[in-house]
DODOZA-154563 format. One record per atom (N, C-alpha, C, O): x negated, y negated, z negated; residue in one letter. Coordinates in steps of 0.1 Angstrom, whole numbers, plus 5000, padded with zeros to 4 digits. Each point is the difference from the previous one (the first is absolute). Example, Ala and Ser with C-alpha at 12.3 -4.5 7.8 and 13.67 -1.06 7.14 Angstrom:
486850574922A;500949885000A;499149885000A;499050004993A;501449895014S;499149895000S;500849894992S;499549894999S;
END
This chain:
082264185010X;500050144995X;500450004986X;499549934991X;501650165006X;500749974987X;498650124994X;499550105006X;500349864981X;499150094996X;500150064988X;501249974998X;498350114990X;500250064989X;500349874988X;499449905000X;501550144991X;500349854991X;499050034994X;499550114998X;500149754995X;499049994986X;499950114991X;499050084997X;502149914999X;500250094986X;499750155005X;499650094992X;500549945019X;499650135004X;498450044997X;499550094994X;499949775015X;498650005003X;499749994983X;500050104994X;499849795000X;499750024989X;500150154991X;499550024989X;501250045016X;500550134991X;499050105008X;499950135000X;499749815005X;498850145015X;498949974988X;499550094995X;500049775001X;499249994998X;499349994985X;498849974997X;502750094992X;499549984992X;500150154997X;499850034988X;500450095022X;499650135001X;498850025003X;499350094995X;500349845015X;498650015004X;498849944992X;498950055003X;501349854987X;498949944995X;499550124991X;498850034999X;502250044996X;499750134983X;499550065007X;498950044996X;501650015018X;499250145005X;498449945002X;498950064998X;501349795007X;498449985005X;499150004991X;498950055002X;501549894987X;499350024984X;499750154995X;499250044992X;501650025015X;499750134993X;499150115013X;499450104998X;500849855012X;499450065009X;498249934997X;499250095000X;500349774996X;498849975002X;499750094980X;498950024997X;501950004997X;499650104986X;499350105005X;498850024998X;502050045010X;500050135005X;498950035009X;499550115001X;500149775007X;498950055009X;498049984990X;498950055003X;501749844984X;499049954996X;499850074986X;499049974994X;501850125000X;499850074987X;500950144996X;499850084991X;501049915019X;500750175004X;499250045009X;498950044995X;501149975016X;499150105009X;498750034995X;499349924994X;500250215010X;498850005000X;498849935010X;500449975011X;498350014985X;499450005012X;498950135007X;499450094993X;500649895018X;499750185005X;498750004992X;499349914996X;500650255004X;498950054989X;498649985009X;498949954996X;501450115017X;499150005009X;499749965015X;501049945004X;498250075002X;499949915015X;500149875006X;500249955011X;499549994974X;500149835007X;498949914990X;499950044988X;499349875017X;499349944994X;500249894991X;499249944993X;501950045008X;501249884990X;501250034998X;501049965005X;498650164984X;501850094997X;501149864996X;501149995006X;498349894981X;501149974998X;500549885013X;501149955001X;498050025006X;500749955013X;501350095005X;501249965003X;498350154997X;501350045007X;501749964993X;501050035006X;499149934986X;501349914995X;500649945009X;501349995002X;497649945007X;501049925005X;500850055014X;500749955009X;498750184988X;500950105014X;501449995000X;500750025010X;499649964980X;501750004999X;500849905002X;501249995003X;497849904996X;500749875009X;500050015010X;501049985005X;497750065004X;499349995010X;501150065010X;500649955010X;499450164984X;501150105009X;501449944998X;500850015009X;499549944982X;501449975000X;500049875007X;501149995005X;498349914997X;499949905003X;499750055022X;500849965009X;498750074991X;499750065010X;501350055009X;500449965011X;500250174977X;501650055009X;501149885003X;500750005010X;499149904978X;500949934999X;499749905017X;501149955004X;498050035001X;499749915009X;500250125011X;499849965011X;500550144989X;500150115010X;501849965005X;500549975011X;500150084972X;501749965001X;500349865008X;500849975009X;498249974984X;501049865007X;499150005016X;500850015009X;498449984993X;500150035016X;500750085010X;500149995012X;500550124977X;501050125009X;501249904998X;501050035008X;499449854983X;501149995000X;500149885010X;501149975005X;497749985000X;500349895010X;499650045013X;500149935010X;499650194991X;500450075017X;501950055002X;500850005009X;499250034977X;501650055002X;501149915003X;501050025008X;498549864983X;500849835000X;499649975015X;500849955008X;498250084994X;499649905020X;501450095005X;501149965001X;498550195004X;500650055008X;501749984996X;500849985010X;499650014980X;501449965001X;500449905000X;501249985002X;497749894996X;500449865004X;499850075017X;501149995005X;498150075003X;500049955013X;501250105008X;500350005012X;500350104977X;501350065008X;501549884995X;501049995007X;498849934980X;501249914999X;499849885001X;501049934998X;497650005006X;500149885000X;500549914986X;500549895000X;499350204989X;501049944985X;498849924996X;498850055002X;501349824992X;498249934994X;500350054987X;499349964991X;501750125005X;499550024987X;498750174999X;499350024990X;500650055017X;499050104999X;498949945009X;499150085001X;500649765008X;498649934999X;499949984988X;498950034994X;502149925001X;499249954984X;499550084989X;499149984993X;501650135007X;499550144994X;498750035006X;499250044991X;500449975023X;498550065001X;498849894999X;498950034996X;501549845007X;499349904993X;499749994984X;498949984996X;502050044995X;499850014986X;499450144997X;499150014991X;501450085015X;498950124997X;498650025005X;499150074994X;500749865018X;498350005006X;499349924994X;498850005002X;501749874985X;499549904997X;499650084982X;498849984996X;501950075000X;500050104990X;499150125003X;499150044992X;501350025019X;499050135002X;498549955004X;499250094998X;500249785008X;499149984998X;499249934987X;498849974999X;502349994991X;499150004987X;499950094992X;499549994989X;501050125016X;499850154990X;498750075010X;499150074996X;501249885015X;497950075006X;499249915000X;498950045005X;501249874991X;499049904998X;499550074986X;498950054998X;502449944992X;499650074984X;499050115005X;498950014995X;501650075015X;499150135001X;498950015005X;499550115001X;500049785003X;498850005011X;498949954985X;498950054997X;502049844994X;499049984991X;499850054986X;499149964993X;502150145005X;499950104989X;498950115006X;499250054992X;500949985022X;499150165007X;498449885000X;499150085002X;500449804998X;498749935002X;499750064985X;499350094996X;501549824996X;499850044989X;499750134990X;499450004990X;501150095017X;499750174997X;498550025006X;499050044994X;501049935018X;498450025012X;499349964996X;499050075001X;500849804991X;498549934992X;500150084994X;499550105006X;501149944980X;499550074989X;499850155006X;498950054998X;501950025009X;499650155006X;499250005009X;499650125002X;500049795006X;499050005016X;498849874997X;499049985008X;501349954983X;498849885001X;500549905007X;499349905001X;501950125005X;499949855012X;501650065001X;500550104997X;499949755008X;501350025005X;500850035012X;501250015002X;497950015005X;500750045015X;499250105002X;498950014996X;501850065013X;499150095009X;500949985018X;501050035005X;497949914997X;500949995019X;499550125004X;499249935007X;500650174995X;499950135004X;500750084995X;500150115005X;500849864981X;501250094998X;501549935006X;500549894997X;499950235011X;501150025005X;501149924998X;500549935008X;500150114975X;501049974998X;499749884993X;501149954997X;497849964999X;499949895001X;500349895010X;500449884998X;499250185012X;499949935012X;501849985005X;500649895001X;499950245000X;501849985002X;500649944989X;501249975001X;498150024989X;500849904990X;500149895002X;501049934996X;497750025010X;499849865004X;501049955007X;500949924998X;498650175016X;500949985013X;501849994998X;500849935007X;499550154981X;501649985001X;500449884992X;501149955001X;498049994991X;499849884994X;500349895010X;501049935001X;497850075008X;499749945011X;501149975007X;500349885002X;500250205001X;501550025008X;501249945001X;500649955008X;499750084975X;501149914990X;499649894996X;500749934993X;498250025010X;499449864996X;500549965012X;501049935001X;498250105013X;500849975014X;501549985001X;500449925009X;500550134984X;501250045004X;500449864991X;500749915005X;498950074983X;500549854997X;499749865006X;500849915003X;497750124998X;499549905010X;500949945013X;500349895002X;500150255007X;500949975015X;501049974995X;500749975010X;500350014977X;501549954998X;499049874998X;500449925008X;498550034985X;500149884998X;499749905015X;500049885000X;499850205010X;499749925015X;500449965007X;499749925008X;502050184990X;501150035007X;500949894992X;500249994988X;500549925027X;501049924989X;501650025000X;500849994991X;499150035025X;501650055000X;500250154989X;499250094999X;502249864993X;500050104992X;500550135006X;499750094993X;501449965021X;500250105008X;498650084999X;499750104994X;499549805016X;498850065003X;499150054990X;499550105003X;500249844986X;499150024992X;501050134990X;499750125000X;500749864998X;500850184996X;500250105007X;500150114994X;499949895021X;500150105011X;498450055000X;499650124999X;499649785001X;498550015003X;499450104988X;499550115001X;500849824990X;499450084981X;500950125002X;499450084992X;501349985012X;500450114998X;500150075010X;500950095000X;498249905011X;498950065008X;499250064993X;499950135000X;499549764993X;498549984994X;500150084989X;499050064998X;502149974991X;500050064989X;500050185006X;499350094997X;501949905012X;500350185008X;498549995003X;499550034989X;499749955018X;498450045005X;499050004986X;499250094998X;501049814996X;499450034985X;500050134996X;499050074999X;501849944999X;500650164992X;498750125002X;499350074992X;500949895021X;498550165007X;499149994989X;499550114997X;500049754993X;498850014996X;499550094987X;498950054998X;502749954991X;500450024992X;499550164999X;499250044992X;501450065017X;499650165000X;498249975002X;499350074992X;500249875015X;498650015001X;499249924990X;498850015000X;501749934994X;499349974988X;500050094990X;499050044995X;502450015003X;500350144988X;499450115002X;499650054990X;500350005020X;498950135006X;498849985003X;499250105000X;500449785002X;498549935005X;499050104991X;499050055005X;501349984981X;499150104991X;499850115004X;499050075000X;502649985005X;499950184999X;499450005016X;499250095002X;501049855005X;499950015017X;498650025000X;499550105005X;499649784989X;498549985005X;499750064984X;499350105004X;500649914986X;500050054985X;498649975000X;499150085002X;500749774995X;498449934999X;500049984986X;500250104993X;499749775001X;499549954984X;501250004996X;500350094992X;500749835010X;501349974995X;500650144994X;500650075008X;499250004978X;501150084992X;501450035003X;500749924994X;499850165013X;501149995006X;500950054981X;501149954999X;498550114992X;500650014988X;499150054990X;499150085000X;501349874992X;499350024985X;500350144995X;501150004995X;498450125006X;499950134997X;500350074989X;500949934995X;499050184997X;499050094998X;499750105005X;500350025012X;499150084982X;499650105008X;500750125002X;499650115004X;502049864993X;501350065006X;500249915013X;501050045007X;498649884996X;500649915011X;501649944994X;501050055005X;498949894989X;500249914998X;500449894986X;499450024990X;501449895011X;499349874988X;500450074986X;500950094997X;498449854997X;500350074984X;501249914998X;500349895006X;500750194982X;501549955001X;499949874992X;500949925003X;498650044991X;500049854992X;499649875014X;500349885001X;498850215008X;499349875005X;501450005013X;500349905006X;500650254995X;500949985013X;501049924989X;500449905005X;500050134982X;500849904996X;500349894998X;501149964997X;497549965006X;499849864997X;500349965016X;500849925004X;498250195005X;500349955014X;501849955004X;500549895005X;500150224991X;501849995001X;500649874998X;500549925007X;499250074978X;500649844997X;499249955003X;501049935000X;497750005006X;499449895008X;501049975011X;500549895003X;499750255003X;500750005017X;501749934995X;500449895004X;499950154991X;501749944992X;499449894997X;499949925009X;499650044983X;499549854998X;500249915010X;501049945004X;497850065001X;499649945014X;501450045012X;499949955011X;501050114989X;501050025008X;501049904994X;500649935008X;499550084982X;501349944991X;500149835001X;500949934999X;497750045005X;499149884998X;500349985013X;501149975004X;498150055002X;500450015021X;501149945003X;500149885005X;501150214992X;501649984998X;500249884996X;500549935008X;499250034980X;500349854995X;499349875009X;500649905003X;497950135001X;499849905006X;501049985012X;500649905002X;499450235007X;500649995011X;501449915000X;500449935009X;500250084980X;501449984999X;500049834999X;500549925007X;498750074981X;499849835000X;499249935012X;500249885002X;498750215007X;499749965011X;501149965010X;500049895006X;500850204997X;501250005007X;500849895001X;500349955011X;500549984973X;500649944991X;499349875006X;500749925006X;497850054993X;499849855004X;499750015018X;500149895006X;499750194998X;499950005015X;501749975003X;500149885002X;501050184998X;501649925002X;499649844991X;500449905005X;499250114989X;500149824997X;499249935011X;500449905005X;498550164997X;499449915011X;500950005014X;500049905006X;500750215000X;500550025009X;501249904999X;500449965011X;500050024981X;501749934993X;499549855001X;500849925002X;498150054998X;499149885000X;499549935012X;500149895004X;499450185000X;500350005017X;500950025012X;499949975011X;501250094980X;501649945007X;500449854996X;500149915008X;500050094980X;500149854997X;499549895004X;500749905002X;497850125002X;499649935006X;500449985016X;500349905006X;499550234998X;500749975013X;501249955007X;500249945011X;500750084978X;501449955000X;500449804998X;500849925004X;497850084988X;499649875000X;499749895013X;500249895004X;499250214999X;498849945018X;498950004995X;499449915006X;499950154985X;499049974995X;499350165011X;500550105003X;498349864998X;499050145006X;499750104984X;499449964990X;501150135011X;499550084990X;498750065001X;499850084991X;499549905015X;498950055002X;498849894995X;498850045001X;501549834993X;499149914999X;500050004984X;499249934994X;
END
């Protein structure tokens, strides 16, 4: 899979580092923290990761049902390798969010979990899911099969993604579906900071995916070689 040159990716990423620096300013000494209704105002800071970190694992799971379904209408391994580098990426951005949202819950709830809230629970589960979905490429050895299979597995994934994101508004238990005021909705410093978090964490996304991509064709190019050799690529 011919993929984005160097000099590109590096140029992704030296846009993204200033925004990131200026997005963690922004969440920790521009925004405000809400005046009222929470028992750990300045916890709430880390909402802006939380959430951005959060969408960002939303994108790249939408981007590896899109990559399955057009690997399984062209058979191309270069959009397997795309939904593999993005489910591998989209689950360390919900991993970030499972443990940026524990870390909000001790200080605002006493404890880090609540297994009776909803959208906790579908956070897990789509976790769960994409943890599965890497696990079955690593079981699978024929490489036809094991790309036909994962992009099954990524298109059925997807379902989890809307029920995680609504899990709040649907059952509307502990989980804060948004930081308020009493216009309904966020005060403009704290939606400011939220904005560049989300561009941050997207800009960042992008770059990993790209260099994810970049060493996935080397492994693939590696196991031609080998094959071409007589060697088992799989050992």
């Amino acid at each position: 899979m011919v993929g984005v040159p160097r000099k590109h990716r590096l140029a992704l990423l030296v846009v993204a580092l200033p925004v990131m620096m200026l997005a963690i300013y922004m969440a920790l000494v521009y925004a405000p923290s809400p005046a009222q209704g929470f028992a750990a105002p300045d916890a709430q800071r880390i909402f802006h990761f939380h959430v951005a970190v959060a969408w960002t694992s939303y994108v790249a799971f939408i981007v590896t049902a899109v990559a399955s379904v057009v690997y399984l209408r062209t058979r191309s391994e270069k959009f397997d390798t795309l939904a593999l580098s993005s489910a591998e990426i989209g689950l360390m951005f919900c991993t970030a969010a499972i443990i940026t949202g524990s870390i909000w819950a001790r200080a605002e709830w006493g404890t880090f979990w609540r297994w009776e809230d909803m959208k906790l629970f579908m956070t897990l589960v789509l976790w769960l899911v994409y943890l599965s979905y890497i696990g079955v490429r690593g079981m699978i050895q024929a490489r036809e099969t094991r790309a036909r299979v994962s992009a099954v597995f990524g298109v059925l994934g997807i379902l989890c993604v809307p029920l995680s994101f609504s899990a709040n508004r649907i059952w509307a238990q502990f989980h804060p579906t948004v930081l308020v005021t009493s216009t309904g909705s966020l005060q403009p410093g704290m939606l400011h900071a939220l904005i560049v978090a989300v561009v941050a964490m997207t800009l960042f996304y992008i770059y990993l995916v790209l260099e994810r991509v970049e060493l996935e064709g080397l492994h693939l190019r590696l196991e031609d070689l080998k094959e071409e050799m007589g060697d088992d690529p799989d050992e």
